[in-house]
PDB file as gemmi writes it, atoms N, CA and C in Angstrom:
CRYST1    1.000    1.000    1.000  90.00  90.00  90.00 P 1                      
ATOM      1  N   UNK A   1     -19.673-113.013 129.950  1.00  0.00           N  
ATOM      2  CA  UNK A   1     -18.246-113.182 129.932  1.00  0.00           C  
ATOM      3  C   UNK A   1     -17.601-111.866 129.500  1.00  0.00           C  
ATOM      4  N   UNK A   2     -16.261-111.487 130.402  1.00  0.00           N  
ATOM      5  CA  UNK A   2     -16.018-110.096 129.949  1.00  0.00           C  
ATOM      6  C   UNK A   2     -14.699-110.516 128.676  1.00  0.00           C  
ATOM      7  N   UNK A   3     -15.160-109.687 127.764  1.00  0.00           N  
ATOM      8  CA  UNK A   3     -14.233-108.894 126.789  1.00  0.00           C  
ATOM      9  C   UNK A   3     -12.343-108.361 127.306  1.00  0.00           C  
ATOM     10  N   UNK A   4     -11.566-109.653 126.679  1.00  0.00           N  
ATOM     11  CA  UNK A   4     -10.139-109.317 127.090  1.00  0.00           C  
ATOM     12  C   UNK A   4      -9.876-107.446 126.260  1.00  0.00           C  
ATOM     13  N   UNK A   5      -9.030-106.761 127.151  1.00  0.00           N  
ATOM     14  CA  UNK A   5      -8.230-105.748 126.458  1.00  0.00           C  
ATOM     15  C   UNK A   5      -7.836-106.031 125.243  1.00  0.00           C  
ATOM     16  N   UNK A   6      -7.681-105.799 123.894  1.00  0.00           N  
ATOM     17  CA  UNK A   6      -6.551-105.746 122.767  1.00  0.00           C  
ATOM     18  C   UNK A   6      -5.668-104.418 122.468  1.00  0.00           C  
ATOM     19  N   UNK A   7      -4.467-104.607 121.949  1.00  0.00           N  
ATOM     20  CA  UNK A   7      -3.750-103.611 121.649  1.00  0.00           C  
ATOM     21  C   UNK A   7      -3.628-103.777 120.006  1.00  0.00           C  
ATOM     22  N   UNK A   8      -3.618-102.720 119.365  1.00  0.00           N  
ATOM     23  CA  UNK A   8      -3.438-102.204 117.906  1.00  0.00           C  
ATOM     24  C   UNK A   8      -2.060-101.831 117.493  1.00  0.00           C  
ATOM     25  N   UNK A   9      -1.290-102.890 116.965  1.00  0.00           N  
ATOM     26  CA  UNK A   9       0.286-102.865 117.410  1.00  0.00           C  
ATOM     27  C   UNK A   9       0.349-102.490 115.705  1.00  0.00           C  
ATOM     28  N   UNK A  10       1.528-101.612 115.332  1.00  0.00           N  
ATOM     29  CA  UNK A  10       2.097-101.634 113.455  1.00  0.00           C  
ATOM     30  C   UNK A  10       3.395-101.345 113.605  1.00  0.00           C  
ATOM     31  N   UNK A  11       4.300-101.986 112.600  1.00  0.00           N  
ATOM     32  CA  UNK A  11       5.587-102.395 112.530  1.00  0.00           C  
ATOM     33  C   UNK A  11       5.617-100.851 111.603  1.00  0.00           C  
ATOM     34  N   UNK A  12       6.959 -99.936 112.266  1.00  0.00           N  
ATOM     35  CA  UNK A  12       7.185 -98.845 111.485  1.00  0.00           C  
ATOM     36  C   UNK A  12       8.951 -98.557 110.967  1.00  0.00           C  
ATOM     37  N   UNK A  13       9.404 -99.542 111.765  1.00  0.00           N  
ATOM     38  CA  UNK A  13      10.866 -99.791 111.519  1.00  0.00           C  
ATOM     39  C   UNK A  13      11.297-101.478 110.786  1.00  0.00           C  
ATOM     40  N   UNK A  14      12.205-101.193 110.302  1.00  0.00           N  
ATOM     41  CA  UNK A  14      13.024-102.817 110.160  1.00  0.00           C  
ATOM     42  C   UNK A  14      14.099-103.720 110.942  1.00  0.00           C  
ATOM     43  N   UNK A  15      13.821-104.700 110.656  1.00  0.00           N  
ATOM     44  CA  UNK A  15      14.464-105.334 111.842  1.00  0.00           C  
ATOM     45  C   UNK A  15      15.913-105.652 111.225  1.00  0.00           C  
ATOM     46  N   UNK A  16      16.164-105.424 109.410  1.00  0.00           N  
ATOM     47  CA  UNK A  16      17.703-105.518 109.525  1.00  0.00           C  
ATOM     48  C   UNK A  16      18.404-104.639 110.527  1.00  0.00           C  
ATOM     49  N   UNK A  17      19.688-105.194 110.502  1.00  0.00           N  
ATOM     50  CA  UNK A  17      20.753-104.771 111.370  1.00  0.00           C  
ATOM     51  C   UNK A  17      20.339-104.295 112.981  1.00  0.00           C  
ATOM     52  N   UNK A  18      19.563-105.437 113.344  1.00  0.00           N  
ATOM     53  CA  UNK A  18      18.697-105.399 114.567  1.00  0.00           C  
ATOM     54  C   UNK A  18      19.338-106.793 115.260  1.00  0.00           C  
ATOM     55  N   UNK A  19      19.531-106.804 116.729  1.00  0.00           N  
ATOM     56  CA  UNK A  19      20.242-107.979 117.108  1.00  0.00           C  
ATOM     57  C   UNK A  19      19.026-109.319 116.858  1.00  0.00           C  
ATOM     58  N   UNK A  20      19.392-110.314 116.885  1.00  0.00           N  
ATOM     59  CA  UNK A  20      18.494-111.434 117.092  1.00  0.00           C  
ATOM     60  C   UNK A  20      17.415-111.907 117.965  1.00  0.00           C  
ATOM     61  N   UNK A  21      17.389-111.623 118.961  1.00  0.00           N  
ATOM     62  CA  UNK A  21      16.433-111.257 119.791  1.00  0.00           C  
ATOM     63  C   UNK A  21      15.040-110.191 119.840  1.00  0.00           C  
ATOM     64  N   UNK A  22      15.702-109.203 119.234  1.00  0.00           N  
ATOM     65  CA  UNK A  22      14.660-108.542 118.651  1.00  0.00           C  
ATOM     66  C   UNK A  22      14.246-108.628 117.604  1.00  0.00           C  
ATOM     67  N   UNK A  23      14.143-109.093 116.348  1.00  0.00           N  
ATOM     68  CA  UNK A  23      14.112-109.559 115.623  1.00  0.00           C  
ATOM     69  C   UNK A  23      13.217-110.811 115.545  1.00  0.00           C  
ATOM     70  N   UNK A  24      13.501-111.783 116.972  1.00  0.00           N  
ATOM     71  CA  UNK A  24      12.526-113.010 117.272  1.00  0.00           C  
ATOM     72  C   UNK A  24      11.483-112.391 118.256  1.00  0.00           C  
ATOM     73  N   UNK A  25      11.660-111.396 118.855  1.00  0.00           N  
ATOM     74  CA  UNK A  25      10.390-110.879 119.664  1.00  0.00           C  
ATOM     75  C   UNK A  25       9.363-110.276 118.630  1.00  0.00           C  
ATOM     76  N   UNK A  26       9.836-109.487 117.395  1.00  0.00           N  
ATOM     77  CA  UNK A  26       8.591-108.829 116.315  1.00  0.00           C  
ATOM     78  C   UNK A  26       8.137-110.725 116.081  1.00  0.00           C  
ATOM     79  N   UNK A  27       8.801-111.375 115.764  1.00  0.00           N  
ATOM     80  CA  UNK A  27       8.076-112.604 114.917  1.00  0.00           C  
ATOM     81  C   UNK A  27       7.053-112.940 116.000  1.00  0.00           C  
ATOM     82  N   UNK A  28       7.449-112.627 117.152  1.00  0.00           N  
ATOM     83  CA  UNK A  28       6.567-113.358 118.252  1.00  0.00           C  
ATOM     84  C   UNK A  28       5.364-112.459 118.524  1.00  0.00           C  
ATOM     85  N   UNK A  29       5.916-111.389 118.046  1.00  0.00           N  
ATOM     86  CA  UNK A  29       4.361-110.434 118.156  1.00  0.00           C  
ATOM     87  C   UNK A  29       3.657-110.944 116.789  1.00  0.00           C  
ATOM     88  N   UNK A  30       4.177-111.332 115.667  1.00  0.00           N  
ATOM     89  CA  UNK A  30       3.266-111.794 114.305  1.00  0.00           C  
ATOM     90  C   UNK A  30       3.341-110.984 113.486  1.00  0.00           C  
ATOM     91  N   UNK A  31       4.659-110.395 113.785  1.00  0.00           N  
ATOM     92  CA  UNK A  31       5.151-108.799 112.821  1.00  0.00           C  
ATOM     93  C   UNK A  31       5.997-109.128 112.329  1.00  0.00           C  
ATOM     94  N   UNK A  32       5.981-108.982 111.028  1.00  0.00           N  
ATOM     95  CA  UNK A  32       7.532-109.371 110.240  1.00  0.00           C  
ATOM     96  C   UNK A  32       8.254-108.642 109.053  1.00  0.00           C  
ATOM     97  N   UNK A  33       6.885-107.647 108.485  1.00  0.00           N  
ATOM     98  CA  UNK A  33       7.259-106.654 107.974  1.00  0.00           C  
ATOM     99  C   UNK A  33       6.376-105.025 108.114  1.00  0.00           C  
ATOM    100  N   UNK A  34       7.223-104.293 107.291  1.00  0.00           N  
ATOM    101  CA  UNK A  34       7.049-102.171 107.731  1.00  0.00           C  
ATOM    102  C   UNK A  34       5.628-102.353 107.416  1.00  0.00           C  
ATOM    103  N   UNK A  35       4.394-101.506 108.138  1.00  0.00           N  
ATOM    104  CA  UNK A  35       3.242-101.514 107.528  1.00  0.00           C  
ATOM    105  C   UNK A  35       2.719-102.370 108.186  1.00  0.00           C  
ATOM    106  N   UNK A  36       2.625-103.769 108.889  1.00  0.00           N  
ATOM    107  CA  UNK A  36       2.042-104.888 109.156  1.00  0.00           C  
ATOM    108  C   UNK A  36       1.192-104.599 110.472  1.00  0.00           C  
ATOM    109  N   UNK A  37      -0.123-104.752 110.714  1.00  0.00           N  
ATOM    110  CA  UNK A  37      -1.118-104.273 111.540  1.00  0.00           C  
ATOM    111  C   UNK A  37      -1.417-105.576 112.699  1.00  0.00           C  
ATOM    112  N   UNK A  38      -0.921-105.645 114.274  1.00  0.00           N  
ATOM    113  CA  UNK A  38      -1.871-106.466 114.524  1.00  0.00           C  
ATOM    114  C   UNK A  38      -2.560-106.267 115.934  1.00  0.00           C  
ATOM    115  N   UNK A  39      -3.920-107.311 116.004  1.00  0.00           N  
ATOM    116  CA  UNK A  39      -4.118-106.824 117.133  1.00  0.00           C  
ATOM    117  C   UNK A  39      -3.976-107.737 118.562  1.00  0.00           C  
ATOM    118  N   UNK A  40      -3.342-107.581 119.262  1.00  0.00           N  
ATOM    119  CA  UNK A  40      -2.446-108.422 120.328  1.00  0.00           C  
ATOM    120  C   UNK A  40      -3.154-108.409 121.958  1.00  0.00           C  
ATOM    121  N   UNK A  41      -3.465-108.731 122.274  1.00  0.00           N  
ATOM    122  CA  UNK A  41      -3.854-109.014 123.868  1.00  0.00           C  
ATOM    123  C   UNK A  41      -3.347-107.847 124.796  1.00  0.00           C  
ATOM    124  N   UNK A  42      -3.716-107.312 125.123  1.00  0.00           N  
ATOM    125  CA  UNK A  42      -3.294-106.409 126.299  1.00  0.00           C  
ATOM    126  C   UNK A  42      -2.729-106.931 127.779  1.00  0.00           C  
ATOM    127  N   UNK A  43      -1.513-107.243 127.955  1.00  0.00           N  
ATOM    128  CA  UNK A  43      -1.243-108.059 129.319  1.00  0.00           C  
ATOM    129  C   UNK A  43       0.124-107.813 129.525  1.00  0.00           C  
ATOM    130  N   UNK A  44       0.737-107.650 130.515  1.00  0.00           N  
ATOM    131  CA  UNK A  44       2.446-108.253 130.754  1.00  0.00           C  
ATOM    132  C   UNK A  44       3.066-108.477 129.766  1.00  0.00           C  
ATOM    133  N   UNK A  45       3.145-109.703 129.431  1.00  0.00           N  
ATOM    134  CA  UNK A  45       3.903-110.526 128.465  1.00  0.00           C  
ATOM    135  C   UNK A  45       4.189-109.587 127.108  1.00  0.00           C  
ATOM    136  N   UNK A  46       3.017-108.782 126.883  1.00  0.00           N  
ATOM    137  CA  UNK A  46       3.044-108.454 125.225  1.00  0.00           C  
ATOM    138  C   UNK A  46       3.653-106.823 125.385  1.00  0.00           C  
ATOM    139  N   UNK A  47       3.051-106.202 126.208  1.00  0.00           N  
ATOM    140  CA  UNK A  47       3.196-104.569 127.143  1.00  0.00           C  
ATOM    141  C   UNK A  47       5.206-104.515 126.936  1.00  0.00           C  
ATOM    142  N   UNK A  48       5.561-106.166 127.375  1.00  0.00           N  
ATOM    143  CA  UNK A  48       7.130-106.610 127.688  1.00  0.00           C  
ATOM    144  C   UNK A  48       7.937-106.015 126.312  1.00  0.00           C  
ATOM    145  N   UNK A  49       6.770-106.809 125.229  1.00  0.00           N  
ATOM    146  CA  UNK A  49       7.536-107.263 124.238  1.00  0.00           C  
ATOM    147  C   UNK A  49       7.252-106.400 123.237  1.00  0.00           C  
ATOM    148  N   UNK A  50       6.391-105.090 123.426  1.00  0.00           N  
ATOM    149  CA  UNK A  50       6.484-103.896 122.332  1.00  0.00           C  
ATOM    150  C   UNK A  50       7.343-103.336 123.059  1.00  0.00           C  
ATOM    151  N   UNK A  51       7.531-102.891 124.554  1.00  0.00           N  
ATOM    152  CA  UNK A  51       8.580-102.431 124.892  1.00  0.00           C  
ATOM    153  C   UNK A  51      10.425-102.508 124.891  1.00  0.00           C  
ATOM    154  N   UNK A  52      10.466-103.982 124.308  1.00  0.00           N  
ATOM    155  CA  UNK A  52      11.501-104.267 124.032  1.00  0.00           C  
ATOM    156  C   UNK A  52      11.868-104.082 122.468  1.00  0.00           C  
ATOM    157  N   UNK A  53      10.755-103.633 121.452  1.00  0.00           N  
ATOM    158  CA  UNK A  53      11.232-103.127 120.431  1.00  0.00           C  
ATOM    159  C   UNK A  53      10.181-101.801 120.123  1.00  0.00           C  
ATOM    160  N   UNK A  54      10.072-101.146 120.919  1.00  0.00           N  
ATOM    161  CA  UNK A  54       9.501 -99.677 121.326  1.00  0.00           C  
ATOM    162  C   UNK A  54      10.170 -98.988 119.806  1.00  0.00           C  
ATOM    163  N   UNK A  55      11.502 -99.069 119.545  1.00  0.00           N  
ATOM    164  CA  UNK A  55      11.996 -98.307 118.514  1.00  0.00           C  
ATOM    165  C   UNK A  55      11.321 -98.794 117.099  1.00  0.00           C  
ATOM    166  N   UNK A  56      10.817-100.129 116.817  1.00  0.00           N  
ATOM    167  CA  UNK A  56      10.271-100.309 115.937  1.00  0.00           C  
ATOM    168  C   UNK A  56       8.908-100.561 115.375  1.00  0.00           C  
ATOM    169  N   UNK A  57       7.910-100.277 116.500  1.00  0.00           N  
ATOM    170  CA  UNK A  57       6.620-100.944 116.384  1.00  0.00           C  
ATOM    171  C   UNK A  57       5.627 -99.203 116.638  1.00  0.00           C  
ATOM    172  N   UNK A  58       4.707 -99.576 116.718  1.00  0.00           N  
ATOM    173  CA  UNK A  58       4.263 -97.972 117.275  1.00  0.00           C  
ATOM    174  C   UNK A  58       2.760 -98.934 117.280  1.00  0.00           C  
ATOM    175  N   UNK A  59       2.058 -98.067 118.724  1.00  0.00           N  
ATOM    176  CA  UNK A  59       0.941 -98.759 119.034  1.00  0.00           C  
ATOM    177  C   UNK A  59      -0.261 -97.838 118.627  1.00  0.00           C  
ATOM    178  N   UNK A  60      -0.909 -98.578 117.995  1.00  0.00           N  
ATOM    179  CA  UNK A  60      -1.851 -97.583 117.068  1.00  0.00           C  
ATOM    180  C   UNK A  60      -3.484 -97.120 118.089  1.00  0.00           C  
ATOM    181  N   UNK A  61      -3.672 -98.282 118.739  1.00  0.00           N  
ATOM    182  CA  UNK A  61      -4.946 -98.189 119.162  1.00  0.00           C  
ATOM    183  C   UNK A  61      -5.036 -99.134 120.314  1.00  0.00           C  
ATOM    184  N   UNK A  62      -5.692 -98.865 121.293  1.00  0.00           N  
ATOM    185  CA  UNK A  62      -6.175-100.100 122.589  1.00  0.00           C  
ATOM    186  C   UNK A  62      -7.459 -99.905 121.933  1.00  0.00           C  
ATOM    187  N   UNK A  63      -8.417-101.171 122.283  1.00  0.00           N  
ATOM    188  CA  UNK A  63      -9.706-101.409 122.317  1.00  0.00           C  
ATOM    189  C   UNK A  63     -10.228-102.334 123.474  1.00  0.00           C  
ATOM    190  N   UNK A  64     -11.649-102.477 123.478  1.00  0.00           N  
ATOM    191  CA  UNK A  64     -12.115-103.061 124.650  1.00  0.00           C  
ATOM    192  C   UNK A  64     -12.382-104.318 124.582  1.00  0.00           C  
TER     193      UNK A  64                                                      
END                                                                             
């Protein structure tokens, strides 16, 4: 069975004074505060949703 992609996602900004939406997309990544490490599926959906808070997340690492 093959091994999904993961991405190495860390929260480097805050989400005060951030609209609501973004704000519910970090929760949906499982990020909720500065510092917070995770590692997330590599696909569409998620690719979507660091890109939609690109200003606050920074992607640390892909793995296999």
């Amino acid at each position: 069975m093959a091994q999904s992609k993961t991405i190495k996602v860390e929260q480097v900004g805050s989400p005060l004074r951030r609209s609501n939406d973004q704000r519910a997309t970090l929760i949906g990544l499982g990020l909720n505060k500065i510092g917070r490490v995770k590692d997330l599926p590599d696909n569409p959906a998620t690719r979507g949703m660091i890109r939609k808070v690109q200003h606050l997340v920074r992607v640390v690492g892909e793995a296999k």
